[in-house]
Every structure is written in C-alpha cells, then in structure tokens.
VEXMI-344025 format. One record per residue (C-alpha): residue in three letters; x, y, z. Coordinates in Angstrom, 3 decimals. Layout:
<tikes>
+------+----------+----------+----------+
! resn !        x !        y !        z !
+------+----------+----------+----------+
!  ALA !        X !        Y !        Z !
...
+------+----------+----------+----------+
</tikes>
This chain:
<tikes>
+------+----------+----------+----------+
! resn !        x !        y !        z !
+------+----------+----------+----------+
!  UNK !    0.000 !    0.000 !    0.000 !
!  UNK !    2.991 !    2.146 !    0.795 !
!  UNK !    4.651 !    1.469 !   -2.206 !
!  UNK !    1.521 !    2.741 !   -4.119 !
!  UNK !    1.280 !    6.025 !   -2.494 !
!  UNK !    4.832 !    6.233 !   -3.369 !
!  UNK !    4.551 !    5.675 !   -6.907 !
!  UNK !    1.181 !    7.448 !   -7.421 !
!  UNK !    3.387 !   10.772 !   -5.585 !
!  UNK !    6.339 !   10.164 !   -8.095 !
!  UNK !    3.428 !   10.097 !  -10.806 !
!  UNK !    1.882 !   13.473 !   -9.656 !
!  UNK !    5.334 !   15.307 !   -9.272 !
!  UNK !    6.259 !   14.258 !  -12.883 !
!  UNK !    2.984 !   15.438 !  -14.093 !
!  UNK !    3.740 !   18.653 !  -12.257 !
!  UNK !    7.092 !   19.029 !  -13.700 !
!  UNK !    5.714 !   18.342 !  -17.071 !
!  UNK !    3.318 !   20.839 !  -16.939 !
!  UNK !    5.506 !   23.488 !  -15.483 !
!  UNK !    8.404 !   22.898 !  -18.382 !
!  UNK !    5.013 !   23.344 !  -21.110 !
!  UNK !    4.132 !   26.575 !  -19.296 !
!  UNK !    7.330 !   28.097 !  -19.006 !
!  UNK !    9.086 !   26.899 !  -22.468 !
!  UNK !    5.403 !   28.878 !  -23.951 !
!  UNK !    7.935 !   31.523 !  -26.414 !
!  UNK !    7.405 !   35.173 !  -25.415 !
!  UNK !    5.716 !   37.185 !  -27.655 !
!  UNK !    8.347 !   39.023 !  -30.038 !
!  UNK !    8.127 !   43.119 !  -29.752 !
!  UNK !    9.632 !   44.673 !  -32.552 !
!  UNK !    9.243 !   48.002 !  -35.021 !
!  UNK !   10.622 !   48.582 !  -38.943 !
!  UNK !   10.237 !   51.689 !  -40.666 !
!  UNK !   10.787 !   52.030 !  -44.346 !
!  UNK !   10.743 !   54.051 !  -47.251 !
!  UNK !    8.862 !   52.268 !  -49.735 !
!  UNK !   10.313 !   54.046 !  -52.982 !
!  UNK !   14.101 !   52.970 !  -52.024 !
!  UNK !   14.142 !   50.629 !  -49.355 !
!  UNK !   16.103 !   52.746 !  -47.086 !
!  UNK !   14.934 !   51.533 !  -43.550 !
!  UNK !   14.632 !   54.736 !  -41.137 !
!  UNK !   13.772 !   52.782 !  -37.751 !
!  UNK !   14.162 !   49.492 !  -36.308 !
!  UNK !   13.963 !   47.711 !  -33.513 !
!  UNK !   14.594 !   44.221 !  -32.878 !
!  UNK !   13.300 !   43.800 !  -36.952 !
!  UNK !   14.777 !   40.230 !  -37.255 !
!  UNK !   13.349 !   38.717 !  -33.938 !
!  UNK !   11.581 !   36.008 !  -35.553 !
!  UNK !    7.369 !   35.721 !  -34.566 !
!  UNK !    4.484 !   34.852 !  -36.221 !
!  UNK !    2.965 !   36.872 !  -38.824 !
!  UNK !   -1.099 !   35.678 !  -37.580 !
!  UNK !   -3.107 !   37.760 !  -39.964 !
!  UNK !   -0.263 !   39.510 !  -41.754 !
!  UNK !   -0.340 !   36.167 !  -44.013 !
!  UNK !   -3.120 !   37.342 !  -45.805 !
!  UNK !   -1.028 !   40.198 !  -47.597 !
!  UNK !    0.913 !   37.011 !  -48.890 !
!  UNK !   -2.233 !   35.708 !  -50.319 !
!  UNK !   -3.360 !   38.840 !  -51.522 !
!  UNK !   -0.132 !   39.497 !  -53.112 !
!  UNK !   -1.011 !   36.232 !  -55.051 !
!  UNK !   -4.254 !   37.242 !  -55.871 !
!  UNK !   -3.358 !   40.598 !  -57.821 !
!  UNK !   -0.510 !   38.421 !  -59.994 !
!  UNK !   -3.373 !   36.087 !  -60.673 !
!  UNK !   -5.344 !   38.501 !  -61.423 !
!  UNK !   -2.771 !   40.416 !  -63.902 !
!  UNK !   -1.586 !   37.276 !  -65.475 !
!  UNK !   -5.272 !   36.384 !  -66.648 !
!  UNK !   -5.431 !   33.697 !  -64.582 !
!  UNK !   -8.083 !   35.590 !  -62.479 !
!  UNK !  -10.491 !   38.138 !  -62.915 !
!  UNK !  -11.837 !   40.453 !  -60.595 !
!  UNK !  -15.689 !   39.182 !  -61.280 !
!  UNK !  -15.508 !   35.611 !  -61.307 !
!  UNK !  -16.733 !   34.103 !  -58.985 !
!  UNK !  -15.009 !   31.114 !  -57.136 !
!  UNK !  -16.451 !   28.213 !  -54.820 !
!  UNK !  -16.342 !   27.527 !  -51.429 !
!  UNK !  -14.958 !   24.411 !  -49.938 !
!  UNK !  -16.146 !   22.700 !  -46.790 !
!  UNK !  -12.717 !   23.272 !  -46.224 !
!  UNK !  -13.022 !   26.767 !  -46.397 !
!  UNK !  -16.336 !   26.884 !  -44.518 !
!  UNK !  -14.915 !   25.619 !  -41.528 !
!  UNK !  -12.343 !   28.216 !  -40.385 !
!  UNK !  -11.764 !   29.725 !  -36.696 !
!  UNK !  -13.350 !   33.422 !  -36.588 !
!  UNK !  -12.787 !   35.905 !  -38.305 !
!  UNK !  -14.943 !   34.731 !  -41.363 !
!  UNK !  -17.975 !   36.131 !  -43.531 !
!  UNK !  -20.061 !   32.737 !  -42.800 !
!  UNK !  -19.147 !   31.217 !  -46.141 !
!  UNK !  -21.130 !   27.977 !  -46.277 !
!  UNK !  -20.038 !   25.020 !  -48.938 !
!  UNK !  -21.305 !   25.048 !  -52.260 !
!  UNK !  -21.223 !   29.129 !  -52.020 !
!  UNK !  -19.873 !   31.071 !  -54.624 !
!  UNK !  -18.149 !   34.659 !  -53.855 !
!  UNK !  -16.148 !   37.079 !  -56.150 !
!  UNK !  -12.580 !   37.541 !  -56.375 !
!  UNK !  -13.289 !   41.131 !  -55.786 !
!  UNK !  -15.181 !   40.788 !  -52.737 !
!  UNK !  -13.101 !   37.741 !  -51.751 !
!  UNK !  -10.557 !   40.466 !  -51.768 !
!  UNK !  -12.310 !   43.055 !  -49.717 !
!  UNK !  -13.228 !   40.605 !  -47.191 !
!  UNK !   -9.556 !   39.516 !  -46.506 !
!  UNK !   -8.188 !   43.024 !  -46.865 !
!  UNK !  -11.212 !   44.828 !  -44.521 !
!  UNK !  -12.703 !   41.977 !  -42.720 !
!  UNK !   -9.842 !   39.727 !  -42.258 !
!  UNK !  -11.967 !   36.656 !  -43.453 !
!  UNK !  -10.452 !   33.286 !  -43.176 !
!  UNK !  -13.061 !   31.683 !  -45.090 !
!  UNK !  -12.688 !   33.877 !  -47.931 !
!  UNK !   -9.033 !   33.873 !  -47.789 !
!  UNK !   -8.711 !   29.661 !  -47.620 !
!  UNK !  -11.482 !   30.065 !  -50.737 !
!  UNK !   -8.973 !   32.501 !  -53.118 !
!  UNK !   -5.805 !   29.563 !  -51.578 !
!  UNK !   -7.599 !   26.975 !  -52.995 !
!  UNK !   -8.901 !   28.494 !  -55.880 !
!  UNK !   -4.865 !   29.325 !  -56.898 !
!  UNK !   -3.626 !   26.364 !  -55.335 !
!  UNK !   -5.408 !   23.857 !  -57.289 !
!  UNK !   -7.696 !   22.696 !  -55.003 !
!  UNK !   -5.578 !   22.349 !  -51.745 !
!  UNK !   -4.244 !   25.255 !  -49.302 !
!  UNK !   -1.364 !   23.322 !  -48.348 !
!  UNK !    0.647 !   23.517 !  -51.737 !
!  UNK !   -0.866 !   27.271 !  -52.318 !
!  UNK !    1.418 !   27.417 !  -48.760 !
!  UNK !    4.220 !   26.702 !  -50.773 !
!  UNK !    3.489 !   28.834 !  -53.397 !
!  UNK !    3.872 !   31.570 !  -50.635 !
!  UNK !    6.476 !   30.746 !  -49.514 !
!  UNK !    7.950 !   30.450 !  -53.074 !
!  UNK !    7.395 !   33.785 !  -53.621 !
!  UNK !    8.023 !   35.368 !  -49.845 !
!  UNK !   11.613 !   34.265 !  -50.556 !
!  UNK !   11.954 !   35.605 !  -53.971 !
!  UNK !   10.904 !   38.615 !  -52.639 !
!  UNK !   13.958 !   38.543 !  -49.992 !
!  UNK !   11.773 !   37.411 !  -47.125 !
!  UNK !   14.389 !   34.906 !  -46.166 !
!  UNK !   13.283 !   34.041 !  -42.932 !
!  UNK !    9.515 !   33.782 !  -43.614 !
!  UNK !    7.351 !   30.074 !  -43.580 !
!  UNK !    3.871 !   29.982 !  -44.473 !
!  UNK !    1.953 !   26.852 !  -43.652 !
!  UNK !   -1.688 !   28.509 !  -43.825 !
!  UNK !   -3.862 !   31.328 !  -45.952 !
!  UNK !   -4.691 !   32.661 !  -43.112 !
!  UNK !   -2.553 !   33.238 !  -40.243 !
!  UNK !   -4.528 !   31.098 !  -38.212 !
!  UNK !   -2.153 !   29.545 !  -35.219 !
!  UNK !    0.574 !   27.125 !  -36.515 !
!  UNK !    3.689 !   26.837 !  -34.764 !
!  UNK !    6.192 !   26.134 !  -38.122 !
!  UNK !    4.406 !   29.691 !  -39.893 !
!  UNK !    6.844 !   32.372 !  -39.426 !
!  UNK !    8.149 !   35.432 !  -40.532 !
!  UNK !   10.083 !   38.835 !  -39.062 !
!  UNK !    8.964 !   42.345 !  -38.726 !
!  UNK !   11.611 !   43.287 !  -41.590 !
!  UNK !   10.128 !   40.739 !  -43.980 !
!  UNK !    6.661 !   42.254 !  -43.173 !
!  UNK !    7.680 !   45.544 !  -44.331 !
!  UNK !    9.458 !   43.822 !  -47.071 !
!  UNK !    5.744 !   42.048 !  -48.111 !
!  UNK !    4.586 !   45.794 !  -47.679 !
!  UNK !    6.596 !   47.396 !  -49.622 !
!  UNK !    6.081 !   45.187 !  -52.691 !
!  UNK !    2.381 !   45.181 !  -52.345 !
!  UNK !    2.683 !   49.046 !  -52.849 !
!  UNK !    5.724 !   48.899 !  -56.172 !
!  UNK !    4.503 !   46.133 !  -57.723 !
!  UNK !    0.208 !   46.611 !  -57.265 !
!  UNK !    0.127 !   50.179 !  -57.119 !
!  UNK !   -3.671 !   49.653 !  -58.807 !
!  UNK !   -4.718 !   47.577 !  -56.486 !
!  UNK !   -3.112 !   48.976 !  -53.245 !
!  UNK !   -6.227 !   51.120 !  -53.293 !
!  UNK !   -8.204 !   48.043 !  -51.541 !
!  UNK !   -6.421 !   47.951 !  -48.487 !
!  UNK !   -8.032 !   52.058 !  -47.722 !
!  UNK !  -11.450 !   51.205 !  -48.321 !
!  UNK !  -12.674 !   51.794 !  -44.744 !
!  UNK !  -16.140 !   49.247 !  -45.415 !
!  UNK !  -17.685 !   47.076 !  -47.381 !
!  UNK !  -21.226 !   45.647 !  -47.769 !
!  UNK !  -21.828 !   41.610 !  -48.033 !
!  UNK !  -25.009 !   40.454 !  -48.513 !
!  UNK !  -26.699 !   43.367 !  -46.593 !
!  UNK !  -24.240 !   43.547 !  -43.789 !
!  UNK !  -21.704 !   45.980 !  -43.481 !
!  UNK !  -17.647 !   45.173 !  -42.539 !
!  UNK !  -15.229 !   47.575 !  -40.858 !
!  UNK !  -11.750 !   47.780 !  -41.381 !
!  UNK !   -9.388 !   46.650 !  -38.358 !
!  UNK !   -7.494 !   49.261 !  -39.049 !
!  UNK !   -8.555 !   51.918 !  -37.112 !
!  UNK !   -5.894 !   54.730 !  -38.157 !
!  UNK !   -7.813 !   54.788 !  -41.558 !
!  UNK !   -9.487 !   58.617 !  -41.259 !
!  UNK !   -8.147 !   59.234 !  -38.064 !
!  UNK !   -4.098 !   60.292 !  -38.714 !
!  UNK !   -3.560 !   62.276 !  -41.917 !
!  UNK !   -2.253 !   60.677 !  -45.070 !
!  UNK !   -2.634 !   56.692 !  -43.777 !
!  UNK !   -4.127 !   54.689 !  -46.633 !
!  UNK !   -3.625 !   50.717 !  -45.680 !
!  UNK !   -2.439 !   47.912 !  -44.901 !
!  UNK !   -3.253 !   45.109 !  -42.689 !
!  UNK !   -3.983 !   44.172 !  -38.823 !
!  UNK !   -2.884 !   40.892 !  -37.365 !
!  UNK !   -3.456 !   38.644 !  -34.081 !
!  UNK !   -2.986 !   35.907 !  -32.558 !
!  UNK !   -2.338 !   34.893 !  -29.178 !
!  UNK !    1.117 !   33.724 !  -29.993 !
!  UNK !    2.205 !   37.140 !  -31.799 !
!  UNK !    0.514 !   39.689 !  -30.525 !
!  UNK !   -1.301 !   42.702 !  -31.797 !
!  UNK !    0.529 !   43.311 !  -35.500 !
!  UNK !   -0.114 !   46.329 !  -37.677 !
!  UNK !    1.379 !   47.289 !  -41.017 !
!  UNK !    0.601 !   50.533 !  -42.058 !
!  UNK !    1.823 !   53.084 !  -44.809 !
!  UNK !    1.380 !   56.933 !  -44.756 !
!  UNK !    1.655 !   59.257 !  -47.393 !
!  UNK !    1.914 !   63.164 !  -46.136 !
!  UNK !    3.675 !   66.464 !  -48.034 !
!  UNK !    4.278 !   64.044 !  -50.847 !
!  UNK !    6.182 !   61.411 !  -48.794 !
!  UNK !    5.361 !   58.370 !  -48.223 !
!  UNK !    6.753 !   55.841 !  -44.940 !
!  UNK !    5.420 !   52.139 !  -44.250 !
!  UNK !    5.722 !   51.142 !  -40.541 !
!  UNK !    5.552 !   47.539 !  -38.920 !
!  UNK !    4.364 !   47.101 !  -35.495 !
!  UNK !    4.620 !   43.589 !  -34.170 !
!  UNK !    3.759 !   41.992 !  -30.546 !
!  UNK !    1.668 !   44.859 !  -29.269 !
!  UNK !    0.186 !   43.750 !  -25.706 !
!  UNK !   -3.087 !   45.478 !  -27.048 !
!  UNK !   -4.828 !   47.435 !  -29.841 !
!  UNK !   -5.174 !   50.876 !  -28.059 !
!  UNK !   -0.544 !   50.037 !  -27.446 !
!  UNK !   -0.185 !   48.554 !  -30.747 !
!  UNK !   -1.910 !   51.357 !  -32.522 !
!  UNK !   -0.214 !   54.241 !  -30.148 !
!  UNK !    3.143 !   52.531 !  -31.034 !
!  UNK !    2.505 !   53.136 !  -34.700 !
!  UNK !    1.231 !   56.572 !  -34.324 !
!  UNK !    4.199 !   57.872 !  -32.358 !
!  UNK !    6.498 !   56.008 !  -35.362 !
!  UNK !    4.831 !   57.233 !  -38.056 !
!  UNK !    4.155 !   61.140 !  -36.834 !
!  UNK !    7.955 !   60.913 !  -35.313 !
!  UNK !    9.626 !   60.085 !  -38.748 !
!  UNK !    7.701 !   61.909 !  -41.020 !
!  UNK !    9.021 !   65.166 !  -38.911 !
!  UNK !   12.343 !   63.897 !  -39.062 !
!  UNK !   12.320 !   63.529 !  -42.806 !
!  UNK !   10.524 !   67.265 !  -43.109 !
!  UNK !   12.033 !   69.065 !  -40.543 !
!  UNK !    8.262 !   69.846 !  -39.344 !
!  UNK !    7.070 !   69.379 !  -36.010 !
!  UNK !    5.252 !   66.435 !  -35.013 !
!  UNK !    1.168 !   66.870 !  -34.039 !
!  UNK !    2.076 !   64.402 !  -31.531 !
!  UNK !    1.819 !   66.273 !  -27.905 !
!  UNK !    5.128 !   67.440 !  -25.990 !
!  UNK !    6.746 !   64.361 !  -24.400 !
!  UNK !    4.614 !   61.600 !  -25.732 !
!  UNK !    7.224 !   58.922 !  -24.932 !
!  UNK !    6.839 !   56.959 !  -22.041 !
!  UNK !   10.837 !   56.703 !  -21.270 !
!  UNK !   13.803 !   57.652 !  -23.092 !
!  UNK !   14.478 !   53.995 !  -24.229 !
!  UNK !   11.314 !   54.876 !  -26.584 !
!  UNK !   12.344 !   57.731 !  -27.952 !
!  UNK !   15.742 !   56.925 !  -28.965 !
!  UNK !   14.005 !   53.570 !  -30.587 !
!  UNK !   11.372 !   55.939 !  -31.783 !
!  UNK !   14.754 !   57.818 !  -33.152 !
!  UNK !   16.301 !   54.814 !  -34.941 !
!  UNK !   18.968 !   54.017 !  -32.402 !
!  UNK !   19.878 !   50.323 !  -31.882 !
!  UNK !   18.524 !   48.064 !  -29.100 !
!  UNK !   22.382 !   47.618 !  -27.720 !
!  UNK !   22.283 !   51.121 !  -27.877 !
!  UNK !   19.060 !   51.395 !  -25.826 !
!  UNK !   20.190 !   48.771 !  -23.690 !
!  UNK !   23.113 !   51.192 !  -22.897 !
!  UNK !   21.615 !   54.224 !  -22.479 !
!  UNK !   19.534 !   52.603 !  -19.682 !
!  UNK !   21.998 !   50.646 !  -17.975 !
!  UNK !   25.222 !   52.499 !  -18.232 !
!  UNK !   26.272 !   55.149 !  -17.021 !
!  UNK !   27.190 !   58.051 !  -18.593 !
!  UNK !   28.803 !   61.537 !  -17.776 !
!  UNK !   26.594 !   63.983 !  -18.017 !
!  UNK !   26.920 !   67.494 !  -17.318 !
!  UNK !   24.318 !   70.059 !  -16.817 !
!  UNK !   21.875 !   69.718 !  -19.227 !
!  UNK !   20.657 !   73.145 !  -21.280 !
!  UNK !   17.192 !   72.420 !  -22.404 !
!  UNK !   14.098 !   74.873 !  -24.152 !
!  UNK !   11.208 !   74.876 !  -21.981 !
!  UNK !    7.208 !   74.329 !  -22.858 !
!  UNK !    7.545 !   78.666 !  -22.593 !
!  UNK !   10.435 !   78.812 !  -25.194 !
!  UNK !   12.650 !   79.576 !  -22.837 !
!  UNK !   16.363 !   78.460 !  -22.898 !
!  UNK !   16.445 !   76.578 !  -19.185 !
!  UNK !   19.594 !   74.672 !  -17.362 !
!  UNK !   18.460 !   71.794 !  -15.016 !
!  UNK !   19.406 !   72.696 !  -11.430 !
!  UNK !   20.986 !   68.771 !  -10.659 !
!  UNK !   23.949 !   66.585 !  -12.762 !
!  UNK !   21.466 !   63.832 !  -14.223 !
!  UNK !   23.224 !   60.477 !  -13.937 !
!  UNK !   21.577 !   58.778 !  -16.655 !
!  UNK !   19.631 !   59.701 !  -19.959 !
!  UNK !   16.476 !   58.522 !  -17.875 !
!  UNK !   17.154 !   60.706 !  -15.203 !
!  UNK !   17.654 !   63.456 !  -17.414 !
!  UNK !   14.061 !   62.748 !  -19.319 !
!  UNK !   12.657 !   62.719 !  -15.989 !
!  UNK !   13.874 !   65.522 !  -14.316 !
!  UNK !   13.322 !   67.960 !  -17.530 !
!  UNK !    9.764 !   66.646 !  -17.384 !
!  UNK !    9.593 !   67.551 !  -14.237 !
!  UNK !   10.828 !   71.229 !  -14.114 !
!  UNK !    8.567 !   71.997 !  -17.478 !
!  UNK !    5.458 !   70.485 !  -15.502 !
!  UNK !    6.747 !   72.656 !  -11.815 !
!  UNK !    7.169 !   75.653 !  -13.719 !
!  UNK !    3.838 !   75.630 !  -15.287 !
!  UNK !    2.266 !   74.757 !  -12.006 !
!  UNK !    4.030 !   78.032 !  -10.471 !
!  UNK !    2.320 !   80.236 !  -13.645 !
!  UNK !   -0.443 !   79.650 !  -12.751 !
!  UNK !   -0.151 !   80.073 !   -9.247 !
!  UNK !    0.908 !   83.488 !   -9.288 !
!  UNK !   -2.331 !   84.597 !  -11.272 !
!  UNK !   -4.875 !   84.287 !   -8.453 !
!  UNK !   -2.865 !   86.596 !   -6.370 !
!  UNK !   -3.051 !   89.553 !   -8.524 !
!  UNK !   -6.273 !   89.186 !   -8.501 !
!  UNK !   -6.395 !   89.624 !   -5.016 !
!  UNK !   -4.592 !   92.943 !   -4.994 !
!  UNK !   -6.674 !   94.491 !   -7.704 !
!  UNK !   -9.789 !   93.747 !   -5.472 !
!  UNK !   -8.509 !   94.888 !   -2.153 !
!  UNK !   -7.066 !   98.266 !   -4.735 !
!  UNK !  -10.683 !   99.100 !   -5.668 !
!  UNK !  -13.242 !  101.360 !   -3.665 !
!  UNK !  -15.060 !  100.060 !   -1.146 !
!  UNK !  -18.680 !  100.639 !   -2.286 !
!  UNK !  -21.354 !   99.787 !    0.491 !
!  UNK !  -24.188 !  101.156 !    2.059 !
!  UNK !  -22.849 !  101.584 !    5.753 !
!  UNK !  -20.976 !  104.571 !    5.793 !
!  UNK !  -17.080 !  103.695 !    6.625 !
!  UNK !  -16.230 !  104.773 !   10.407 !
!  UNK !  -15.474 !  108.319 !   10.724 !
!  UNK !  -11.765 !  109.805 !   12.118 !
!  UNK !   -9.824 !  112.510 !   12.246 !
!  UNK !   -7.299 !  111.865 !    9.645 !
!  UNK !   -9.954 !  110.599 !    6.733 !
!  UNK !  -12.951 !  112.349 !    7.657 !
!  UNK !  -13.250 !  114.145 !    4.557 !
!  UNK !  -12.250 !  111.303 !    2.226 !
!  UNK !  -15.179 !  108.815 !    3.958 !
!  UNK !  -17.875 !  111.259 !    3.138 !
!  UNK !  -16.719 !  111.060 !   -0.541 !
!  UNK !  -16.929 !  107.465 !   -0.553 !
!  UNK !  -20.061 !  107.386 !    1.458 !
!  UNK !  -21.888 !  110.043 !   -1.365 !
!  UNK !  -20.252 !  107.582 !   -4.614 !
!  UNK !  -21.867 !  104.371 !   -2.799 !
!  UNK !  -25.544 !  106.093 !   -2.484 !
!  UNK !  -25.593 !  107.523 !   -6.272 !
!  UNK !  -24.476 !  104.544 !   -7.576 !
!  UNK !  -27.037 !  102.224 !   -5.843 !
!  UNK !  -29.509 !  104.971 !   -7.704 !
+------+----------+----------+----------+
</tikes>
C-alpha cells in the first residue's frame, strides 16, 4: 500500500514538472518596429526587426499578393466568382459565414480579406490558386516570400490562423509591404477602403488609423495569441510616403499608439516639421531613442550604463532656454527631471495669477451702504466714498 502512495506521488510530481516545463518553455511574444521608405528601401527605424514571430493575420497580404498576380496574369479576374470548400467553410473566426457550395467574387473575396480579415474567404482565393488544396498554395507563398527577400519567412496557412512552423520577421513584413505598394500600385487602393457591404451587412476595417491620422491609406492588422497585436501601415503626407511595422503589441489601443508615435515621429524627421504628436509623448527615453532609430544595444546602454553627463541646457514648454538645477546620472534621469521642471514651472504660472487678482480687489473702492467709520485723519475722504456708494445704488 505504501509502495503505491509512493509511486502514485512520483506520478503526480512528474505530471507537475511536465506541466511546469510546457508553461514556461510557452515563447514570449516578439516586440519589434521597422520603418521604411517604400520608394528605395532605405529603412529609417528598427527595432529588434529580425526577432523572428508569427505573422497571424499579416499572411493574408501574402495571399493577396497572389491574388493581384493572378489577377494580372489572366489567370483571375476580378468578377468571377469562385467556390467555397467545406474546407473553407470551416475556419476559426474571423470569417464572412461562407457555407459550402457558395460562390463569392474575387473582388469581394478580396475586400473581405483586406477589410474583414476573413479566413473563409481567404482559404477560398488559396484553394482556388492552389489547385484545389491550401497546403501547396502554402508553398506557393512561400515560393514567392523568398523571392521577394523574405528569407526568414514560412507559411503553412492562408490565413494566419495559429501554426507553430508559420513564421516570418517584422523586416520581412515591411518587405511584403513594400512590394504590395511597387509592384500593385492599382490595387493597393483596396487595403483604404474603410467598409464594405456583403449580402446586406456591413464590414469595418481593423485598421482603425484609416481617417483618423492624416495621409494613412492601408495595410493590414494581425493577431494571434502567440504574436501579438501586428499592424502594417503606410502613410503618405507632403508628398512622402513611410510604411511602418508594429509587431507583438500587448493590445490594440498600445499597438496602434506605437505606430502613431512612429509614423508622426519620422515623417518630422524627414521634413524638418514638427510632429502633431503632444510634448513628451514617450513613455521613457528607451522609446524615444528607438522611436529615433537608435539600436537596441544602444538602448540597452543608455539605460543601464552610465554616462557623464553634465548640466543639461534644455528649451522649456515657454520657449525659454532653461539649465536643469541637478547633474542627471543617466539619460532617464535626465528625461525625468526635464519633465519635471517643465510640468513645476507651469504649475508656479499659474499660481501666481490668483494673487493679482487679489490685490486688484482689495485696490478698488469700497462701495457699500454703511458709511465707513469716521476719524480725524480721513474724515473728509469717507464722506466722498459714502456720497459715490448712495448715487451709484440709484
């Protein structure tokens, strides 16, 4: 019996240990930022761009991709229609609720991937190109991801849908990006359409800075548990045009703010304009020298070593040319403090307004009804006031 309770305890500590090397060997979800130019390549930001993640919805631009050179090659048109599989049918959310033996559009097929994010539609245009199965259309994109220089990017899926062996960088994203824009410039156009109508219901696009920061005009969201919150996004403003990848955002609302604060910070580097972002809108210096296109041993650096700093001479929120009162010992420190003596000084601006106030009242004639009391000195200079109170009040 003892021997049983021995073995049955060796049983439930291996289990334990088994499940604790599952949880913790779970990869961490990849951060990581690119910024391009799309008309040379030139890459104006990055941060940790070759970390390698998972590209969850991204994919699609892959299939899409495939779609236009079907398309221009004749080998699709933009109103035939193609068939759903059962296949197809049956994949995880997001989807339009294509059942089998339905027939959709490449154009709308299209639209639904590029808006909606559809995985139906999207496994209906693989199979369509892939001769009937989605696993050799997979290796059709992959084909072309790594004629395109997208060395280290695997597609197993349509999609993006979770699979372990489908994987791709930040920089390759961009790469995918990019191309979309050079080589489909006519149909680039699909990723701004902000909604679409399918069978009396109407689709949003995911990507929420569409109408809401000047000059953005595509591409594509992306999620997955495994990745993150992805975003690939291009801007065009004062004739200039930038595409940004976001990937492993811990939520929309960061993901989103991440690509803001990219995009507005390098389009005023590249114009010498300032940025509409507000004063300060980086949470620590670390993000503004990524922000700034500095390396992440660099960052890693300027965080952890120590460096000699002297006084720092700084303009102020008035315009003012300001030297901080204390020797900062790090870049953070000096973020921080300057921070601080912009947000002290504003405090004591407005401080000092009440109390003139005060001294304008107490300056002013004291009109009331009661005549002030009478003395030797101002006996005169009562009556006056006294008299002024009593014709006024008429």
């Amino acid at each position: 019996m003892q021997a049983c309770k021995q073995q049955a305890k060796k049983i439930s500590y291996f289990l334990f240990f088994l499940l604790a090397l599952g949880v913790t060997s779970l990869p961490a979800v990849q951060r990581a930022s690119i910024v391009i130019c799309p008309e040379t390549g030139a890459v104006l930001h990055e941060s940790n761009a070759d970390a390698i993640t998972h590209p969850a919805s991204l994919t699609k631009m892959m299939t899409l991709y495939l779609t236009f050179k079907a398309i221009r090659e004749k080998r699709l048109t933009v109103d035939q229609k193609i068939r759903v599989s059962k296949h197809a049918s049956r994949q995880e959310p997001t989807r339009l609720g294509l059942k089998p033996g339905d027939t959709i559009t490449v154009k709308n097929a299209i639209l639904a991937l590029a808006i909606k994010s559809a995985n139906d539609a999207a496994v209906a245009l693989a199979e369509e190109l892939g001769n009937g199965s989605e696993p050799y259309f997979s290796q059709i994109m992959t084909l072309q991801a790594h004629r395109l220089g997208m060395q280290n990017t695997v597609f197993k899926n349509a999609s993006g849908l979770p699979n372990k062996h489908q994987i791709t960088t930040a920089r390759d994203m961009a790469t995918l990006s990019q191309s979309l824009y050079k080589h489909f410039p006519e149909y680039f156009r699909f990723f701004k359409v902000q909604q679409f109508v399918y069978k009396g219901q109407t689709h949003r696009n995911h990507n929420h800075l569409l109408g809401k920061i000047k000059g953005v005009d595509g591409i594509k969201t992306g999620f997955i548990n495994a990745s993150g919150f992805n975003l690939a996004a291009s801007m065009v403003r004062d004739n200039r045009r930038i595409i940004a990848v976001v990937m492993g955002g811990e939520s929309i609302k960061a993901r989103d703010k991440k690509m803001i604060t990219l995009l507005e910070a390098t389009h005023a580097r590249l114009t010498g304009k300032k940025s509409s972002q507000r004063e300060y809108p980086y949470a620590s210096i670390d993000d503004l020298l990524l922000t700034l296109g500095s390396s992440s041993n660099d960052v890693a650096s300027s965080s952890n070593q120590k460096r000699n700093l002297k006084k720092a001479v700084y303009l102020s929120r008035h315009g003012k040319i300001s030297t901080l009162e204390t020797k900062p010992a790090s870049l953070n420190d000096l973020f921080t403090e300057i921070c601080k003596e912009d947000v002290s000084s504003k405090k004591k601006g407005n401080s000092k307004q009440p109390l003139k106030k005060k001294k304008l009242q107490k300056s002013k004639p004291r009109l009331t009804k009661t005549p002030l009391k009478k003395s030797s000195k101002n006996k005169t200079k009562n009556k006056l006031v006294y008299k002024k109170t009593k014709k006024k009040r008429k």
